[in-house]
Kinemage of the C-alpha trace (Angstrom):
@kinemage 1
@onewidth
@group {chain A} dominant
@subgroup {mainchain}
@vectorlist {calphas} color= white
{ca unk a 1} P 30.515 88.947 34.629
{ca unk a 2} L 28.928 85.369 35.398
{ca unk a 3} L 31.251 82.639 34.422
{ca unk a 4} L 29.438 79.526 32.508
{ca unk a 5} L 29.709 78.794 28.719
{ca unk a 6} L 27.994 80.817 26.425
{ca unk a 7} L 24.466 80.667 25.257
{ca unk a 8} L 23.617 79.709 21.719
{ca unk a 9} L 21.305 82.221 20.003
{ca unk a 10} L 19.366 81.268 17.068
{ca unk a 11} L 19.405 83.707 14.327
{ca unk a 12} L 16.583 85.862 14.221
{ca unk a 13} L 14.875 84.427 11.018
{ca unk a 14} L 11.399 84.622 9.524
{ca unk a 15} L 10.006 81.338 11.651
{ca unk a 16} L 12.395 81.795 14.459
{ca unk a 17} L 10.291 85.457 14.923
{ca unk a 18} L 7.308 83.961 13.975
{ca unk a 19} L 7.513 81.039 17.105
{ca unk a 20} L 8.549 83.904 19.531
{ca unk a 21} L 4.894 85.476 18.683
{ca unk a 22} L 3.106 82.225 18.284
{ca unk a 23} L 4.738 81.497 21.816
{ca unk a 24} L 4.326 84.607 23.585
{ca unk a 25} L 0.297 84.458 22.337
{ca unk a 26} L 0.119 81.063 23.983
{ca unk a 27} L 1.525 82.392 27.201
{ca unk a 28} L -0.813 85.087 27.348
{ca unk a 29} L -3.937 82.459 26.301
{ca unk a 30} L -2.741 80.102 29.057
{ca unk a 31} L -2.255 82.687 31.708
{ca unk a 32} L -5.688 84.190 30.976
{ca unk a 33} L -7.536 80.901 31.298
{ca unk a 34} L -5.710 79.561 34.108
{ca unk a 35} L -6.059 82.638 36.194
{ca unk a 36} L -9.908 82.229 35.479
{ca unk a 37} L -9.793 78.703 36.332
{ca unk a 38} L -7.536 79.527 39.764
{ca unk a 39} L -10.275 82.651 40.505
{ca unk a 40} L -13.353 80.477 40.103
{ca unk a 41} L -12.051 77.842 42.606
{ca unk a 42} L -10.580 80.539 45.265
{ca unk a 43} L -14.253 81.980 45.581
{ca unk a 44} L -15.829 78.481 45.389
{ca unk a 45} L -13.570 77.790 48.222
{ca unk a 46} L -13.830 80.402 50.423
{ca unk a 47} L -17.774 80.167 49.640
{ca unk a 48} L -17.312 76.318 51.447
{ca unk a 49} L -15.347 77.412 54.439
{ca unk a 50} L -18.077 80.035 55.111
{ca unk a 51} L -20.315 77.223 54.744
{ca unk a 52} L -22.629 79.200 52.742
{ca unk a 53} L -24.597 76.553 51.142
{ca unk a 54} L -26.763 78.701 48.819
{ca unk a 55} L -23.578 80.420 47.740
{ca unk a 56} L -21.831 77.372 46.877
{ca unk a 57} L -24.619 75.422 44.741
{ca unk a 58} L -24.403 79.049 42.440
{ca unk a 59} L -20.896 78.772 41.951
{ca unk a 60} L -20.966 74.973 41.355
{ca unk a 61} L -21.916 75.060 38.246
{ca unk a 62} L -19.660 78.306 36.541
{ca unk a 63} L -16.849 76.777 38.623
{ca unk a 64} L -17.313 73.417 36.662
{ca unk a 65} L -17.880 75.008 33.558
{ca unk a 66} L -14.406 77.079 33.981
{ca unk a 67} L -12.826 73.698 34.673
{ca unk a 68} L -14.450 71.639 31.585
{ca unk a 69} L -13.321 74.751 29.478
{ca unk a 70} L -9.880 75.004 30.701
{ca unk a 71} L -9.920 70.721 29.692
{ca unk a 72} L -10.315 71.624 26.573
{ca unk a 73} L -8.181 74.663 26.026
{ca unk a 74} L -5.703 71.926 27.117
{ca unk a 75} L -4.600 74.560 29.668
{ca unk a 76} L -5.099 71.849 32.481
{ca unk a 77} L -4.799 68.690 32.156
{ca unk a 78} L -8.001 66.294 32.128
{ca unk a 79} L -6.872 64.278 35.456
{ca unk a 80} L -6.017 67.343 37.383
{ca unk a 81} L -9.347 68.855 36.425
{ca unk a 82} L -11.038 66.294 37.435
{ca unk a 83} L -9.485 66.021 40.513
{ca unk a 84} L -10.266 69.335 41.191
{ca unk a 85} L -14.374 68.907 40.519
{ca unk a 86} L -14.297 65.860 42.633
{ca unk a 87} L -12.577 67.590 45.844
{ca unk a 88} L -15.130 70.225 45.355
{ca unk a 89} L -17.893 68.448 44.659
{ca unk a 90} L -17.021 66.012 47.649
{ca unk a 91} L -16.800 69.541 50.133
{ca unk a 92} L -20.210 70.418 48.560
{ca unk a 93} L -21.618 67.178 49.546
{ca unk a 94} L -20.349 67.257 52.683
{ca unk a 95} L -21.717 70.130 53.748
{ca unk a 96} L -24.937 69.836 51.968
{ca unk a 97} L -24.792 66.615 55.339
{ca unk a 98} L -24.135 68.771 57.420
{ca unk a 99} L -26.650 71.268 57.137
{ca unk a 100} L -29.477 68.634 56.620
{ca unk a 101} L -28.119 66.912 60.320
């Protein structure tokens, strides 16, 4: 058996019971939107090291969408969004250069 002091429980009341749902449906929210967020970017980014520029100027816009929605679903926060649109849009730009040159 571990050693350590005990853990406190709370009782199991009405609101304690309630929070553990409320909680548990705020994982699940969170999880679901941040997984879309996360997919969106993987493809946008393998999309730019392929250097597919087509490819990339169609998922631009769903990929900034996904990002603007996860802003305000508060599942990411506003600077770290925006940090991630910027990187990308920078990579797009870049190689948007590049395949003019």
């Amino acid at each position: 058996m571990p050693g350590g002091t005990a853990v406190k429980h709370k009782k199991k009341t009405k609101s304690v019971l309630k929070n553990i749902r409320q909680t548990a449906a705020r994982e699940a929210m969170n999880r679901m939107n941040r997984t879309r967020v996360r997919s969106v970017i993987r493809k946008m980014r393998t999309a730019l090291t392929a250097g597919d520029v087509a490819e990339v100027e169609k998922l631009a816009g769903p990929t900034f969408s996904a990002l603007d929605k996860a802003i305000r679903k508060r599942t990411l926060a506003e600077n770290t969004a925006n940090r991630y649109k910027s990187r990308l849009a920078i990579a797009l730009n870049s190689l948007r250069a590049k395949k003019k040159a």
